[in-house]
C-alpha positions as CSV (number, residue, x, y, z in Angstrom):
1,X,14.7,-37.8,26.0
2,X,14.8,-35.2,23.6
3,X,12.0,-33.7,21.3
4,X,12.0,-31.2,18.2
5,X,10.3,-28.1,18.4
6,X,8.0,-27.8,16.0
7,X,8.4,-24.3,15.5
8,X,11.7,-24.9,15.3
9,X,11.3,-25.3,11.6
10,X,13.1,-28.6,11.8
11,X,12.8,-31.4,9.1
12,X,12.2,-34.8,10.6
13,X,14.4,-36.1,6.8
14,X,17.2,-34.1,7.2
15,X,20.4,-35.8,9.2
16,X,21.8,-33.8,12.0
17,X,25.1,-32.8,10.7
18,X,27.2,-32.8,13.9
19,X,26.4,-32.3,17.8
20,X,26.9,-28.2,17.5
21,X,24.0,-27.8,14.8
22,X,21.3,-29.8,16.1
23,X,18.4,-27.6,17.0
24,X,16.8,-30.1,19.6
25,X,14.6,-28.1,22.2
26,X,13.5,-29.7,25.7
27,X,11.2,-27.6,27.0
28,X,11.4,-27.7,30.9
29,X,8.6,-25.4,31.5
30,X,6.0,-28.9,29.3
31,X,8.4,-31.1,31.6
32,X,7.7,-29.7,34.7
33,X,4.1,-29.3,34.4
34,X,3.5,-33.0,32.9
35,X,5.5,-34.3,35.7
36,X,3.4,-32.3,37.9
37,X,0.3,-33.7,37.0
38,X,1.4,-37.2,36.8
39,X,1.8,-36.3,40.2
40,X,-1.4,-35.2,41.2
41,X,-3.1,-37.8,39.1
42,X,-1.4,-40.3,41.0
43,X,-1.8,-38.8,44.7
44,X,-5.8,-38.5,43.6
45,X,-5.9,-42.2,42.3
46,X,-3.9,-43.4,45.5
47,X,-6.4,-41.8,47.9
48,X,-9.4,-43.1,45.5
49,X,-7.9,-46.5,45.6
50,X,-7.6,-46.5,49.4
51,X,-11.0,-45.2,49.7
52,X,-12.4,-47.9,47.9
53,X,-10.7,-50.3,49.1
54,X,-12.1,-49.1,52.7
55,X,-15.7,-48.6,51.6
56,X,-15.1,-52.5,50.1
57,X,-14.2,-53.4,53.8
58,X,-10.8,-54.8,52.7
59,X,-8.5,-54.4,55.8
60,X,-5.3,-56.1,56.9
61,X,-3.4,-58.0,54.2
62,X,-6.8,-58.1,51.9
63,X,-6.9,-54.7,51.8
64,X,-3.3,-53.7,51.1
65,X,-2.9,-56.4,48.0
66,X,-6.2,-54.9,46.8
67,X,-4.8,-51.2,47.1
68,X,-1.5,-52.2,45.6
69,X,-3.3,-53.5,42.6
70,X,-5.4,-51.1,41.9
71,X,-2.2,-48.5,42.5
72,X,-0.1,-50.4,40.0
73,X,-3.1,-50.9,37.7
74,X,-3.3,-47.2,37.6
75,X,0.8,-46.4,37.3
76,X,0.3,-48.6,34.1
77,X,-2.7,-46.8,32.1
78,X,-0.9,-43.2,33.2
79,X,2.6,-44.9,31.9
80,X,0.8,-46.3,28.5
């Protein structure tokens, strides 16, 4: 996935006239750090899932089906 720069002084109506002159920037240093805290959202939501799922007293299968929903349900809202 690619994204213009902005800065790049790019304009969104003008075709790219061949592979050599497009100006597309990927910034890794924005792709690191959003991965990065995807990351940590999801490690933080996994241990406040399993915590609530504890403090619910959902154990055995109960308990993992309720922490694999609300895992998913919160893989979904970060990936929307």
């Amino acid at each position: 996935m690619m994204m213009n720069d902005p800065m790049a002084g790019l304009d969104q109506q003008q075709p790219a006239q061949g592979a050599s002159d497009s100006k597309e920037v990927l910034d890794t240093v924005a792709l690191h750090l959003n991965t990065q805290r995807m990351n940590n959202l999801q490690t933080f939501m996994s241990i406040a899932s399993g915590c609530m799922t504890g403090v619910l007293g959902l154990t055995g299968l109960q308990g993992f089906v309720s922490f694999l929903i609300l895992h998913f349900t919160v893989l979904i809202a970060v990936l929307v």
